[in-house]
C-alpha positions in Angstrom: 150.7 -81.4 28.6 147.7 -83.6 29.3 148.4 -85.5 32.5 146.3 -88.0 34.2 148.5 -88.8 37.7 147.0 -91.9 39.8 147.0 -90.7 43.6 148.4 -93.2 46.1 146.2 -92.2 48.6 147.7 -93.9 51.9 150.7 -92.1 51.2 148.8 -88.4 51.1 147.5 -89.5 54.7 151.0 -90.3 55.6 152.2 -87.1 54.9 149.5 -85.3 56.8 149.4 -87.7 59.7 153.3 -86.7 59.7 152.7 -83.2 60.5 149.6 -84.1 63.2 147.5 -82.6 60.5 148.6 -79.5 61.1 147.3 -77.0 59.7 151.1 -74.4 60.4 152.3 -77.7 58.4 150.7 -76.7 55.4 153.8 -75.6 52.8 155.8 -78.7 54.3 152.8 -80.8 53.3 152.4 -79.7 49.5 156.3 -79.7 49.5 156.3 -83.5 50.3 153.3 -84.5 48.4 155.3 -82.1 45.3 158.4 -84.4 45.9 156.0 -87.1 45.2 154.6 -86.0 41.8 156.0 -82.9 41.0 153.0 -81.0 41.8 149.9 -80.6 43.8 147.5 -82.5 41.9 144.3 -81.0 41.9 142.3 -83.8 43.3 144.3 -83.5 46.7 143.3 -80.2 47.7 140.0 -80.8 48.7 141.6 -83.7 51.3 143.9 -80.9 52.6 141.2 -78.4 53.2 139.2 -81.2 54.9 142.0 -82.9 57.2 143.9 -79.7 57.7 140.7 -77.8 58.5 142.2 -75.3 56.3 140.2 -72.7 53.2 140.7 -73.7 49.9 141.8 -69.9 49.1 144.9 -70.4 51.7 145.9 -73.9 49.9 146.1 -71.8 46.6 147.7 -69.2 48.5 150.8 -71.1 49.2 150.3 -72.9 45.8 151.3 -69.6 44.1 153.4 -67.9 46.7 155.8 -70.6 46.8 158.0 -71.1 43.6 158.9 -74.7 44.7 154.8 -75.8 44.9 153.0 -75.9 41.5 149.8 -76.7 40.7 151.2 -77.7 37.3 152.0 -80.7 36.0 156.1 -80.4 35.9 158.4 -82.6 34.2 160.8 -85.2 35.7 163.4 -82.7 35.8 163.5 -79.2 36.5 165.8 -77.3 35.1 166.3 -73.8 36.8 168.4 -70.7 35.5 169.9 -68.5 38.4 168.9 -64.7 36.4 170.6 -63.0 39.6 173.1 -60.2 39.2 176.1 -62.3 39.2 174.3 -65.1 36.7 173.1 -62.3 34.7 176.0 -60.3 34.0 178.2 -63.6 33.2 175.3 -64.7 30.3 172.1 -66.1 32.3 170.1 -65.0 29.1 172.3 -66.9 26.8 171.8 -70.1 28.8 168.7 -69.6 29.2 168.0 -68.9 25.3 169.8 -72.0 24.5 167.9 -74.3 26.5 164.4 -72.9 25.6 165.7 -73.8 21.9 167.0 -77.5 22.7 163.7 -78.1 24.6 161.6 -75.9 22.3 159.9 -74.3 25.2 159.8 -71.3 26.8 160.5 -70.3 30.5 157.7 -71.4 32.7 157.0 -74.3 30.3 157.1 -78.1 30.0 158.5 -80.4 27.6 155.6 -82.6 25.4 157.2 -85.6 26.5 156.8 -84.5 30.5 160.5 -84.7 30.6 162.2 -81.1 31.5 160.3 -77.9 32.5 162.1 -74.8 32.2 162.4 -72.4 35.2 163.9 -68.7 36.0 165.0 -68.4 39.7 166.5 -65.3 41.3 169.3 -66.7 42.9 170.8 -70.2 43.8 173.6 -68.9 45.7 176.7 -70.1 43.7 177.4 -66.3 42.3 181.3 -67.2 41.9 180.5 -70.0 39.5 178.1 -68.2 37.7 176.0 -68.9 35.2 174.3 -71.7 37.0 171.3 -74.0 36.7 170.1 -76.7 38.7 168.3 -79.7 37.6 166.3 -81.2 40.5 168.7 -81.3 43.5 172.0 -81.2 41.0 174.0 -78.2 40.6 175.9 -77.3 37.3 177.9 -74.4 36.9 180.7 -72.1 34.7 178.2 -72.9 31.6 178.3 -71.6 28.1 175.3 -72.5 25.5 177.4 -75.7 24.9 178.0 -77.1 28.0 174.5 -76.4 29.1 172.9 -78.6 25.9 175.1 -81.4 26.7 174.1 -81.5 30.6 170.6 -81.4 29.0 171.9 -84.3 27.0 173.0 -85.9 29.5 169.9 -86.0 31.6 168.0 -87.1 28.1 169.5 -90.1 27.6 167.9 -93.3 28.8 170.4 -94.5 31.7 168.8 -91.2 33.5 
């Protein structure tokens, strides 16, 4: 997925002058700037090794570390699968098999369209009402393959 993101620059030096250009500040940083675009665009690390006084290798660090911070491109919506024990034993795969074929991606991908991308997370902390995804900051749980392509559906349509 070709993307070309226009960076509101003011509001990158907002976020740092937030945390006193800190460099300790550093995940809170590309968490906020993520909540911004879904990613750390590439064209931004250079400002946070600058203003932070931070290496470039440490930015990365964090940028791969951290499951919440990519460096990706990610769509509007992400779409996580617990896979924990309790997700797991109650059909994790199955959910996550049927929304890799409604999406036609794969785990770790995103959708042509820039819409969904499609993440395995360890735990979400909802075992009793297991299997359970998120999308963004929404939890949906008790899914079958059904359930789980109309929540996709759901978030498809255009009053999203």
């Amino acid at each position: 997925m070709e993307t070309t993101v226009e960076i509101d620059w003011k509001a990158i030096e907002g976020i740092i002058a937030s945390y006193n250009a800190n460099s300790e500040a550093l995940l809170m940083i590309m968490q906020d700037i993520s909540d911004i675009y879904n990613y750390v665009p590439p064209q931004v690390i250079p400002v946070l090794v600058e203003k932070l006084g931070v290496k470039e290798s440490l930015v990365y660090s964090v940028a791969t570390f951290y499951k919440t911070i990519s460096l990706e491109p990610r769509g509007k919506y992400i779409v996580n699968v617990c896979t924990g024990t309790a997700c797991h034993v109650r059909g994790a795969d199955k959910i996550m098999e049927a929304l890799e074929n409604k999406l036609d991606i794969h785990e770790g991908q995103t959708t042509q369209d820039g819409l969904f991308t499609l993440e395995a997370v360890r735990c979400i902390g909802c075992c009793a009402s297991g299997p359970v995804i998120t999308v963004n900051q929404d939890t949906h749980g008790g899914l079958d393959r059904s359930k789980v392509v109309n929540i996709i559906d759901d978030y498809s349509s255009p009053a999203s």
